[in-house]
C-alpha positions as CSV (number, residue, x, y, z in Angstrom):
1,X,-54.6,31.6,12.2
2,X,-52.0,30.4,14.4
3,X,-52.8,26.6,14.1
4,X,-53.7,27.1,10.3
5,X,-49.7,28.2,10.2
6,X,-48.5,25.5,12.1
7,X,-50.7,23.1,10.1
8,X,-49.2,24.4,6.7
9,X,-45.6,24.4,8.1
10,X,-46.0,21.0,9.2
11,X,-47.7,19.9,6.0
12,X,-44.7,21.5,4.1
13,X,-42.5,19.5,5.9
14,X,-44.1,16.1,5.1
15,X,-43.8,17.0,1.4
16,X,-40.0,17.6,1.8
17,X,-39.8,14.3,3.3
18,X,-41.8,13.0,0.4
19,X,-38.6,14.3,-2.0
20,X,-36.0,13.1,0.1
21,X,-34.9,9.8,-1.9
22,X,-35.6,6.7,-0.4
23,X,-37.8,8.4,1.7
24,X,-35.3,9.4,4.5
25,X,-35.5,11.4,7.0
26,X,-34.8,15.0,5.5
27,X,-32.4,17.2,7.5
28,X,-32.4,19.9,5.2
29,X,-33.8,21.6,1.6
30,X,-33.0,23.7,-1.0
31,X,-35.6,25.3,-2.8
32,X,-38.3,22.1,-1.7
33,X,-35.4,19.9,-2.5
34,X,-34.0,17.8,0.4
35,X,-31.2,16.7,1.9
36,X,-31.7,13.2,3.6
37,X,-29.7,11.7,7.0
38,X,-28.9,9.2,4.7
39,X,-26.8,11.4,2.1
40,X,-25.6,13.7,5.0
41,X,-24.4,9.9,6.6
42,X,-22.6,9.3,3.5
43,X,-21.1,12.4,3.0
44,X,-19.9,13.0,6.9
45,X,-18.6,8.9,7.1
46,X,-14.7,9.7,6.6
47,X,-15.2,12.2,9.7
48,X,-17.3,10.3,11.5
49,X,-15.2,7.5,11.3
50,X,-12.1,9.2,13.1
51,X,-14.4,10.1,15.5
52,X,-15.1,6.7,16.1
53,X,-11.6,5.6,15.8
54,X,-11.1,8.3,18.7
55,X,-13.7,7.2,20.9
56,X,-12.6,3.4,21.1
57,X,-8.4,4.4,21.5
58,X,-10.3,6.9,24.1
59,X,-12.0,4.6,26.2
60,X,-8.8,1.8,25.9
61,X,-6.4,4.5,26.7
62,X,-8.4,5.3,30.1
63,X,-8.5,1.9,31.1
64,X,-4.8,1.1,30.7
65,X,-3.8,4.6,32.0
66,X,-5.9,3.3,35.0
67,X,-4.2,-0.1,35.4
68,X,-1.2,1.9,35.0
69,X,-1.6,4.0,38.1
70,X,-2.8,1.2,40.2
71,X,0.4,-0.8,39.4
72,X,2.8,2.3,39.9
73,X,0.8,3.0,43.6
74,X,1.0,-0.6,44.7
75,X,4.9,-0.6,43.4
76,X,5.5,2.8,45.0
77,X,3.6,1.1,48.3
78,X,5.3,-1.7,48.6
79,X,9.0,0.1,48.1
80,X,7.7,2.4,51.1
81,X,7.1,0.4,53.2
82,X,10.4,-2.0,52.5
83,X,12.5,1.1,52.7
84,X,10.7,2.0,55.9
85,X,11.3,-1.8,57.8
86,X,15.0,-1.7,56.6
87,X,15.4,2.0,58.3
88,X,13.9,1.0,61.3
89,X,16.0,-2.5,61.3
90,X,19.0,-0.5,61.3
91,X,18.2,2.2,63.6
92,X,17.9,4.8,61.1
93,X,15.8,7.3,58.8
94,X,14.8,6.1,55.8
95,X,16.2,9.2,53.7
96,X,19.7,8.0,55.7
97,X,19.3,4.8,54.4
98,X,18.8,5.7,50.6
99,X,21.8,8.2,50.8
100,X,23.9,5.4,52.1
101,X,22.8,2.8,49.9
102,X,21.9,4.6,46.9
103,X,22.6,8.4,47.1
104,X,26.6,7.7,48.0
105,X,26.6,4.9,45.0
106,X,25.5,7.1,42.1
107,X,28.4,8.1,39.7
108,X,28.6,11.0,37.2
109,X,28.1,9.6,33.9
110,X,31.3,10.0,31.8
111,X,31.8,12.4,28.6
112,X,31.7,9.3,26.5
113,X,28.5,7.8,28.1
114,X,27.0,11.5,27.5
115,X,28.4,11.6,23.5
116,X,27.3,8.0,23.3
117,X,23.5,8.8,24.5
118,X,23.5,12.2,22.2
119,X,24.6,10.1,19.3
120,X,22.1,7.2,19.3
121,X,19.4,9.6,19.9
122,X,20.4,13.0,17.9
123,X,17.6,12.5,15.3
124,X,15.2,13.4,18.3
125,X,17.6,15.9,19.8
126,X,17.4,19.0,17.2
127,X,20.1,21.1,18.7
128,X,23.7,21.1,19.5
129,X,25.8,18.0,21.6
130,X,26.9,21.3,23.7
131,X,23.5,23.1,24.2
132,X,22.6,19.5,25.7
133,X,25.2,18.0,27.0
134,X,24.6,19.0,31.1
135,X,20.7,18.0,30.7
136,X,21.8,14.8,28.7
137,X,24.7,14.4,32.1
138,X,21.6,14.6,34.8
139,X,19.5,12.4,32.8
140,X,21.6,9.9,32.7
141,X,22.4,10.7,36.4
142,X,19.0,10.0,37.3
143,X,18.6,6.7,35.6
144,X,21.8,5.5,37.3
145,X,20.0,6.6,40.6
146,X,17.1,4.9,39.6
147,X,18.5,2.0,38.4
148,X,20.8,1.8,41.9
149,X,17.8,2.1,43.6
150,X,15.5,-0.1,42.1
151,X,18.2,-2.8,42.6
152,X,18.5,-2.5,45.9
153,X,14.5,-2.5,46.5
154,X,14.7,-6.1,44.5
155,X,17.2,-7.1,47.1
156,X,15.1,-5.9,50.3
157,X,11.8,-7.9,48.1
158,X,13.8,-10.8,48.1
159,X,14.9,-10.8,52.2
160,X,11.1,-10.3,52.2
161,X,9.5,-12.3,50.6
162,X,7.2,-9.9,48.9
163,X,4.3,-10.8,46.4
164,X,2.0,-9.2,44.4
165,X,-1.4,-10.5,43.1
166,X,-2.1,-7.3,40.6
167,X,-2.3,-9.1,37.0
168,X,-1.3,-6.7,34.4
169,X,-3.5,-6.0,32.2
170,X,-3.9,-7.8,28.8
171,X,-5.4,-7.1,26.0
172,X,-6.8,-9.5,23.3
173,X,-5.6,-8.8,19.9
174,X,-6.6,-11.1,17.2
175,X,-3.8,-13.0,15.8
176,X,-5.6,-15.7,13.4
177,X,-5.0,-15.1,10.1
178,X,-2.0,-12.7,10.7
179,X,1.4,-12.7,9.0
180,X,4.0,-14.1,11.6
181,X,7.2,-15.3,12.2
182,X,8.2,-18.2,14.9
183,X,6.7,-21.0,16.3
184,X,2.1,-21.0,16.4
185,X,2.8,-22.8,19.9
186,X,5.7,-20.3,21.2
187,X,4.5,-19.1,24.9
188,X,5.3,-15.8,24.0
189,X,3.1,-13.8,21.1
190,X,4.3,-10.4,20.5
191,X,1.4,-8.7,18.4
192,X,3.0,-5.7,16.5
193,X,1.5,-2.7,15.1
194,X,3.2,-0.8,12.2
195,X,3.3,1.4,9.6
196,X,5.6,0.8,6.6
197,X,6.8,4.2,6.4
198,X,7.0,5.0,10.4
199,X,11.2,5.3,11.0
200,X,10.5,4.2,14.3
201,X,8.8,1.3,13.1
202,X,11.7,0.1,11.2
203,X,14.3,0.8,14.4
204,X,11.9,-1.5,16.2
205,X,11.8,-4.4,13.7
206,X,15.8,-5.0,14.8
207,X,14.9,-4.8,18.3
208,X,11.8,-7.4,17.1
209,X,14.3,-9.6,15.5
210,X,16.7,-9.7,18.2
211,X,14.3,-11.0,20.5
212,X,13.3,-13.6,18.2
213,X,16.6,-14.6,17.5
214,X,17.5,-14.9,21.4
215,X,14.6,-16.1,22.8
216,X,13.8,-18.9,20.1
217,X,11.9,-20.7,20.0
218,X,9.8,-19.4,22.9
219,X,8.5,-16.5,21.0
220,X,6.2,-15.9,18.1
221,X,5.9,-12.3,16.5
222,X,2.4,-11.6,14.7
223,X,2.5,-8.5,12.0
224,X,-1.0,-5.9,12.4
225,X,-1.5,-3.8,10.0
226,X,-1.6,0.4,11.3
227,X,-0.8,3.0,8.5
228,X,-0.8,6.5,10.0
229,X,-1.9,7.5,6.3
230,X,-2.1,11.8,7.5
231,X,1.5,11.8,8.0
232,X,2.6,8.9,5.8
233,X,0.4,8.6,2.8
234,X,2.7,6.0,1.3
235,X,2.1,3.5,4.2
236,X,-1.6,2.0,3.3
237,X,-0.8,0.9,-0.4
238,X,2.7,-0.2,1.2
239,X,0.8,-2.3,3.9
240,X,-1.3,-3.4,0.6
241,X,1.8,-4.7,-1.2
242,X,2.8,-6.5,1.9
243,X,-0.3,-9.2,1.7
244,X,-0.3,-8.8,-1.9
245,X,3.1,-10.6,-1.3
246,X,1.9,-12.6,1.4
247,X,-0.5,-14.2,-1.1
248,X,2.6,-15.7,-3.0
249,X,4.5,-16.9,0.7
250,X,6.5,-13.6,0.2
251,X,4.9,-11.2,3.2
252,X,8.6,-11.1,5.2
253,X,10.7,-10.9,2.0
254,X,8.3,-7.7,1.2
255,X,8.0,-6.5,5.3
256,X,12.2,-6.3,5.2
257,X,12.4,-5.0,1.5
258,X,9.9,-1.8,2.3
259,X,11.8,-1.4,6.1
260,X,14.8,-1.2,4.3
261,X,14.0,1.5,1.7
262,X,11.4,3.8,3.2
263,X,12.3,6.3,0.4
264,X,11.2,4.4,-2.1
265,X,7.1,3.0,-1.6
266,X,5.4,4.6,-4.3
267,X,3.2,2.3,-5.7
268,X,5.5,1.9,-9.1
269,X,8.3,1.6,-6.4
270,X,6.2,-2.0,-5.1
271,X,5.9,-3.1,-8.0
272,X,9.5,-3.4,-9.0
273,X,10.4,-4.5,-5.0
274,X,7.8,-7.2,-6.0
275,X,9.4,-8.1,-8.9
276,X,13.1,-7.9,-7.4
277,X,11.7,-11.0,-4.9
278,X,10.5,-13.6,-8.0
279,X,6.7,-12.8,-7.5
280,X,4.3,-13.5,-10.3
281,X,4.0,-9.6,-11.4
282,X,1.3,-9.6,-13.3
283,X,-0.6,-11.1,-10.0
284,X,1.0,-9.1,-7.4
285,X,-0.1,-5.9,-9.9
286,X,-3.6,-7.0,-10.4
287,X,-3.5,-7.7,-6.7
288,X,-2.0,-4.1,-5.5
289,X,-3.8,-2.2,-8.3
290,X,-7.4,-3.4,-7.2
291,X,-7.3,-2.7,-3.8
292,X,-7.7,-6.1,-2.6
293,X,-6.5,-5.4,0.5
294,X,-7.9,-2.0,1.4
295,X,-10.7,-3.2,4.0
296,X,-8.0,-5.4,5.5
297,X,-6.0,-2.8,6.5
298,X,-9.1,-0.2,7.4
299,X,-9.6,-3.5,9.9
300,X,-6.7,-3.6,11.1
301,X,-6.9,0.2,12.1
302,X,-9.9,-0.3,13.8
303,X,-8.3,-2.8,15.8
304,X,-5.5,-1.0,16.7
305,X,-8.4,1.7,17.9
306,X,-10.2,-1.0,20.0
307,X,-6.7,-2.1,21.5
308,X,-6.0,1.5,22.3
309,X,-2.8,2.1,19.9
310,X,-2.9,5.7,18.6
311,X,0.7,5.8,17.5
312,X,3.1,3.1,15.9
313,X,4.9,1.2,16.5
314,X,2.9,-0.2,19.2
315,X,2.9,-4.1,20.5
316,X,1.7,-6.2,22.7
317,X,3.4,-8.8,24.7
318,X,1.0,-11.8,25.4
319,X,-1.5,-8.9,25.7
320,X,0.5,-6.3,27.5
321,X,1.2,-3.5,25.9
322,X,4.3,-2.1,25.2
323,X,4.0,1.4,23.5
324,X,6.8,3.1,21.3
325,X,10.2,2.4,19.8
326,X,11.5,1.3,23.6
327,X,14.7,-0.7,24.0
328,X,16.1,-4.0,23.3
329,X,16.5,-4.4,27.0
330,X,13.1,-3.5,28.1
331,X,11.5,-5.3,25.6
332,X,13.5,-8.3,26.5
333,X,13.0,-8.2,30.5
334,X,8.7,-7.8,29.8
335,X,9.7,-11.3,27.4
336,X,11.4,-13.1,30.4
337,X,8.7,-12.2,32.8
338,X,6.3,-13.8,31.1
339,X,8.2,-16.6,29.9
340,X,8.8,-17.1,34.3
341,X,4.8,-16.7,34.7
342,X,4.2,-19.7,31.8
343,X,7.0,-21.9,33.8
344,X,5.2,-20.8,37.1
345,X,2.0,-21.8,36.1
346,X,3.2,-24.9,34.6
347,X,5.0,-26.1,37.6
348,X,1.8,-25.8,39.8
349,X,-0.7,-28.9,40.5
């Protein structure tokens, strides 16, 4: 009786499989009607697709955050071991010889140094200039510290003669095909990736165009498309409208136009920006209307996954990435160490 069971059990099963359309595999029924992998595929593919998404930023993510803690041991090495030779060359503890060169050096930063720092950063800052204003004071304390510091370890490098053979890390991020600005032969490719309705995105396109501006014609600047569509669901149609324009040479006439009126990206909103630059409406309609672009941008997410960005804006200096709305500065010092590495290598036989 017990294998007569198991024979009818298994026989029932073959005939669900029978139902299942295009005879896929059946993963569940309803009454002797099935439920295929196939249409359980189809139905789970937006969720399974984030997953994916997370697994490839995942496994990016670990191997930068591994580079990153090699390069911030050997830095932390080599300072040791500089501060260490100098204390011993002049007789004295190396704690001595930080308070005397860098401890002694640091200056309280002033009120208007603190009331400048709360102002350009208040929109992250969602209390009081007074509730802040002694945590914003050792902040910048500590940077000053750091900064005295780090300056004075470049000095003892440069007595030293210190080198370092750890390559950064460098990632490669397709740029053929890709709206960009400056020269195709520049040295310097800064790959960014944005979102149309991101605020910090559009802080970071001044900081974008300022390097352009001061280091032409030695840099070229490559547009990726990364619409974080669950917090701004205005951004994929915008980044849409962008190659719609791009289509009639208008892609940085569009780019600026969106930046500069993030209020304002509805998709009647695109249409009249498009109109506003000259474009052929009827074309950039048909264009934005279809979804021409849709898989591009979908693309250009998965990208972003496979080159570990999660969050935007997000770029990557001749493959090294630079995460977040950082400063001009820092953006600019990562641009003239790599512009010194091409001359470097150039000079060499």
């Amino acid at each position: 009786m017990i294998m007569l069971a198991a024979w009818i059990t298994g026989f029932q099963q073959v005939l669900a499989q029978e139902k299942s359309p295009s005879g896929a595999k059946t993963v569940a029924t309803i009454n002797g009607v099935a439920i295929s992998e196939e249409e359980l595929d189809r139905a789970a593919a937006s969720d399974l697709e984030k997953l994916e998404l997370q697994r490839l930023q995942s496994e990016a993510n670990f191997i930068r955050s591994r580079q990153q803690t090699l390069e911030n041991t050997l830095k932390r090495l080599v300072e040791d071991r500089l501060l260490d030779a100098e204390a011993a060359r002049q007789g004295i503890k190396t704690k001595d010889l930080l308070a005397k060169e860098v401890d002694q050096k640091v200056k309280d930063p002033t009120t208007e140094e603190v009331n400048s720092f709360y102002e350009a950063n208040k929109g992250r800052i969602p209390v009081p200039k007074e509730q802040v204003a002694g945590q914003i004071q050792q902040y910048l304390k500590q940077q000053n510290y750091n900064k005295l510091k780090e300056e004075f370890v470049d000095r003892l490098k440069k007595a030293n003669q210190v080198t370092l053979a750890l390559e950064p890390l460098r990632t490669n991020v397709e740029v053929a095909g890709q709206p960009s600005k400056g020269p195709a032969q520049a040295p310097v490719i800064i790959v960014e990736f944005s979102d149309f309705q991101c605020p910090y995105c559009k802080n970071f396109t001044d900081t974008l165009y300022r390097v352009l501006k001061d280091f032409s014609p030695d840099v070229r600047l490559v547009f990726r498309q990364l619409p974080l569509s669950e917090i701004h669901p205005l951004a994929e149609k915008a980044g849409e409208a962008s190659l719609c324009a791009q289509e009639q040479g208008k892609f940085w006439e569009m780019h600026d136009l969106m930046f500069k009126d993030q209020a304002n990206l509805k998709v009647e909103d695109l249409k009249a920006k498009a109109a506003g630059l000259g474009l052929d409406a009827a074309a950039f309609n048909s264009c934005l209307d279809s979804g021409k672009y849709a898989q591009t941008i979908r693309q250009d997410i998965r990208n972003g996954a496979l080159a570990g960005v999660s969050g935007t804006p997000a770029a990557f200096i001749n493959g090294r990435f630079f995460g977040g709305a950082r400063p001009y500065d820092e953006l600019a010092a990562m641009v003239k160490e790599e512009l010194q590495k091409k001359a470097a290598n150039s000079s060499k036989p």
